[in-house]
matplotlib code that plots the C-alpha trace (Angstrom):
import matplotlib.pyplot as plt

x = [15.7, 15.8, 13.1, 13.8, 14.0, 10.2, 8.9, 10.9, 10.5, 6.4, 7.5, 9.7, 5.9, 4.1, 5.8, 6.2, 2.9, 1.9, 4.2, 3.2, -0.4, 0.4, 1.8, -1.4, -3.2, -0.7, -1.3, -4.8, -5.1, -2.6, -4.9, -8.2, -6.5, -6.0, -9.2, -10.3, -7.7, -9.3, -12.6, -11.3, -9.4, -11.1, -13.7, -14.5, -14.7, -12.9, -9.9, -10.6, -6.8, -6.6, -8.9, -7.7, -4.4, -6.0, -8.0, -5.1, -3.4, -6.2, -6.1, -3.2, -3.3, -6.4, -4.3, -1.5, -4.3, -5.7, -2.4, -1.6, -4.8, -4.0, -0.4, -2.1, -4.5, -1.6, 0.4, -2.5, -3.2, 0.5, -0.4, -3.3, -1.0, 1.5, -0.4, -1.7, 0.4, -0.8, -0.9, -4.7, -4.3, -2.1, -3.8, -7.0, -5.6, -4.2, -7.5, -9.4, -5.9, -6.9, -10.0, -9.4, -8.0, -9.7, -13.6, -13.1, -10.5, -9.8, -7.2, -6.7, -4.3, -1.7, -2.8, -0.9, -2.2, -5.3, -6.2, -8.5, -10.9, -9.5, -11.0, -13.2, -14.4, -16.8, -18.7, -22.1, -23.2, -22.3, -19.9, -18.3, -14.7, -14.7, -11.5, -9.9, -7.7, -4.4, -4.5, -7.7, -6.2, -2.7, -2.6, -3.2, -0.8, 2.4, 1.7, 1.9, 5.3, 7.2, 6.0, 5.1, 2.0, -1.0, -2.8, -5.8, -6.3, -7.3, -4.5, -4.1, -6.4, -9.0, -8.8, -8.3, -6.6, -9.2, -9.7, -12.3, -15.8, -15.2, -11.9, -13.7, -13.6, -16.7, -17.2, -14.6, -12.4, -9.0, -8.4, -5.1, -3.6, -0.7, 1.3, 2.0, 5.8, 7.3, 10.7, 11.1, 7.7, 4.2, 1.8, -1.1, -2.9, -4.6, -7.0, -8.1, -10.1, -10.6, -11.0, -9.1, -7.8, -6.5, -9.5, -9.2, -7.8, -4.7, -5.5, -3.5, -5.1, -2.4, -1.7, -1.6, -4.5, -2.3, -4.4, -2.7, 0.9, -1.1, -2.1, 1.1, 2.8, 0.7, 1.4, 5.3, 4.6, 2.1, 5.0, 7.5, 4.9, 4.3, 8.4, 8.5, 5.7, 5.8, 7.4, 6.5, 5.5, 2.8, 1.3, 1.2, -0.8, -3.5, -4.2, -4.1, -6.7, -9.0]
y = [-13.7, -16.2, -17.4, -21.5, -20.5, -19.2, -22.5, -23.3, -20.3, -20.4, -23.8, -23.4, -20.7, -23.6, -26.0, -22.9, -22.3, -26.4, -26.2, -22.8, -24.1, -27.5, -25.6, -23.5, -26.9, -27.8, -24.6, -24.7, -28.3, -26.8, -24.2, -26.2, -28.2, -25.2, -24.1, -27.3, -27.0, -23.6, -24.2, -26.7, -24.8, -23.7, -26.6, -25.6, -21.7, -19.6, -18.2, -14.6, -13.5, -17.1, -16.6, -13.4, -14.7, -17.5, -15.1, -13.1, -16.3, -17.4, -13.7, -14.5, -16.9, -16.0, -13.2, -15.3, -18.0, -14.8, -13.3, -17.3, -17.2, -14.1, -15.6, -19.1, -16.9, -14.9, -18.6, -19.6, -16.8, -16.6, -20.4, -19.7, -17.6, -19.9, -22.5, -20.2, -19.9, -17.4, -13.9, -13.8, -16.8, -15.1, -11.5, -12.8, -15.0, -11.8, -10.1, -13.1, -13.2, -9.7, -9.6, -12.2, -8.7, -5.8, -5.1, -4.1, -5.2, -4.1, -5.0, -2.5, -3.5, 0.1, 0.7, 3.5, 6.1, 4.4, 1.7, -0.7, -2.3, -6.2, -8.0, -7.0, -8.2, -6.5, -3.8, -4.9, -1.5, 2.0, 3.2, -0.2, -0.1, 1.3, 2.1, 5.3, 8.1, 8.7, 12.2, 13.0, 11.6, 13.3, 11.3, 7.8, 8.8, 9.9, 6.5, 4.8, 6.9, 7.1, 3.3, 4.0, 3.0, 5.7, 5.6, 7.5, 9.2, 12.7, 14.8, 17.2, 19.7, 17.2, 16.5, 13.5, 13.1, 13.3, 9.5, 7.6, 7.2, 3.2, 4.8, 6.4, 5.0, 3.6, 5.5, 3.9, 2.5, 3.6, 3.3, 2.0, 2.2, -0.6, -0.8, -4.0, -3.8, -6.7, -6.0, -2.5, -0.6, -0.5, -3.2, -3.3, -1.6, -2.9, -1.0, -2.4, -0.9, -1.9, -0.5, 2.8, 0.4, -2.7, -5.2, -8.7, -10.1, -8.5, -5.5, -1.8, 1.3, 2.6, 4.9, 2.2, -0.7, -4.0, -5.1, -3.0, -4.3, -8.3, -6.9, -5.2, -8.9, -10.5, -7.9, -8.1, -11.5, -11.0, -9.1, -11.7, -14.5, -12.3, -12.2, -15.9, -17.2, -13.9, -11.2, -7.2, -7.9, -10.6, -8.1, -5.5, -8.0, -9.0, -4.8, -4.0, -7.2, -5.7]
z = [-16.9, -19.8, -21.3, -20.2, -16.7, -16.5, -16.4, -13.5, -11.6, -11.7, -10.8, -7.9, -6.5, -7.1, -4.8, -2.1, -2.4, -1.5, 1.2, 2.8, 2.4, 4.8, 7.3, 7.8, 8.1, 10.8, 12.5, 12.3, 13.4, 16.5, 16.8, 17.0, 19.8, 21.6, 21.5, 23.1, 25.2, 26.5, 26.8, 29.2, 31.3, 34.6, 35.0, 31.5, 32.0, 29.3, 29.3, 28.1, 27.2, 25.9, 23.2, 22.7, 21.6, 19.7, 17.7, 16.8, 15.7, 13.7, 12.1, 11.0, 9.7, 7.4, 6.0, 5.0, 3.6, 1.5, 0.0, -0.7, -2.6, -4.6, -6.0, -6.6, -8.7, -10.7, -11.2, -12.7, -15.0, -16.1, -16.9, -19.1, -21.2, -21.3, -22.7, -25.6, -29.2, -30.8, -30.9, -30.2, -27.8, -25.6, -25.8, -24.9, -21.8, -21.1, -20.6, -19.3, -16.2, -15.8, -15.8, -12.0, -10.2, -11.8, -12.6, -16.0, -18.3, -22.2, -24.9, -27.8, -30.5, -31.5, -35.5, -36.6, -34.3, -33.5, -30.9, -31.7, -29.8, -29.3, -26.8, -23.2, -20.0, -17.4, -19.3, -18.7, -19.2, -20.3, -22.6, -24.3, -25.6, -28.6, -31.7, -29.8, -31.8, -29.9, -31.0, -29.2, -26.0, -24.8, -22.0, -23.7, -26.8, -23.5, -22.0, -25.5, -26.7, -23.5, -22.7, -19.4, -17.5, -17.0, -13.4, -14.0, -10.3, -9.2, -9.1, -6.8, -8.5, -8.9, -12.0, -13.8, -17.6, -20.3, -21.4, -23.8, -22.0, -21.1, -19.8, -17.2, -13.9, -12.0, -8.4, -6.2, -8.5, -10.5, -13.9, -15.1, -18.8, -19.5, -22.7, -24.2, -25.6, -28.2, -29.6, -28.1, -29.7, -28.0, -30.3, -27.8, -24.8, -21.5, -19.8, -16.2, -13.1, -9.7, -5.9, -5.3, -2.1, -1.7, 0.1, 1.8, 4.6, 5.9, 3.2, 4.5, 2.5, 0.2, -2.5, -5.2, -4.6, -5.0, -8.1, -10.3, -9.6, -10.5, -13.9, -14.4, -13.6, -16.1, -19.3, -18.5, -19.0, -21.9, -23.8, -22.9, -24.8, -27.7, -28.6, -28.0, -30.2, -33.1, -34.4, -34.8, -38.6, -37.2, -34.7, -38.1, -39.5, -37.7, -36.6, -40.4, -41.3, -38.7]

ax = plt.figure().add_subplot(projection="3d")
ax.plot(x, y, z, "-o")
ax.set_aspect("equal")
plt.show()
């Protein structure tokens, strides 16, 4: 996708998500009606199955409300880094967008074969993100060659890769490492955690906890920022003035 059309596409979810938001008001005003309608019924007795089907319907409604909320939400972080320009700007709307879906959220700038500690959100205690050797880390240095993401789970053994201390998961959440790619090389790092399962309204359990494919969303478009406002050679600079 070119770069003009962005604008217009986040447009284009805007105005779908105004429209899908009147209809719920429609159908809740329908459904408010019916519940009057009901408690009328019968000289004022209850319809049991009645309510039954309104409830479902209400249901339903609340889960389409929530998953509306949720793409309002990534719009709106997508927006923050759209109105940054610079590099720091749009790293550190990066991490604050982030930091909306998952409990813990840190940027690390790719120095040689170092990351450095950039910017953080949620560590109010514990091991705080700190400059990390890739060397030291296998796992960490894969995800950064092979530019792939790094889902830090169990594996079948048990075991999980062996990360930096504010790497390490809180109990009931999962750990994900995303690289941050402009012009084809890896210039930054996000680390995020949140539940091991998706939660809200109309949530299914799941392998992968639909958090992690938001933050995903937002460094695609992170790395689609960077090449618009900078170059590689800027991104060297501000990691070898730190």
């Amino acid at each position: 996708m070119s770069t003009s059309n962005r604008p217009r596409v986040k447009d284009a979810v805007e105005r779908f998500i105004a429209r899908v938001r009147h209809n719920i008001d429609v159908h809740l005003e329908t459904l408010a009606a019916d519940l009057v309608k009901a408690l009328e019924e019968d000289g004022g007795k209850v319809s049991v199955d009645r309510l039954s089907d309104l409830a479902r319907s209400a249901s339903s409604v609340h889960a389409q409300e929530g998953k509306l909320d949720l793409l309002a939400k990534l719009v709106g972080a997508m927006r923050l880094q759209d109105e940054a320009t610079t590099l720091r700007g749009i790293l550190e709307a990066l991490a604050r967008g982030a930091s909306g879906e998952a409990a813990r959220v840190a940027v690390l700038l790719v120095d040689g074969d170092t990351l450095r500690s950039f910017s953080e959100f949620g560590y109010t205690g514990g091991a705080k993100p700190a400059d990390v050797p890739l060397d030291s880390f296998a796992a960490i240095a894969r995800a950064v060659a092979d530019r792939q993401r790094l889902l830090l789970v169990a594996s079948a053994g048990g075991r999980v890769p062996e990360v930096p201390a504010f790497m390490r998961a809180m109990s009931g959440h999962t750990g994900l490492v995303v690289p941050i790619i402009v012009a084809g090389g890896v210039v930054a790092v996000l680390y995020a955690e949140g539940p091991e399962r998706p939660t809200g309204a109309g949530a299914a359990p799941g392998p992968t906890p639909l958090w992690t494919e938001h933050v995903e969303v937002l460094v695609r478009h992170a790395s689609s920022r960077l090449e618009n406002v900078t170059s590689r050679r800027t991104v060297e600079v501000l990691t070898s003035s730190r």
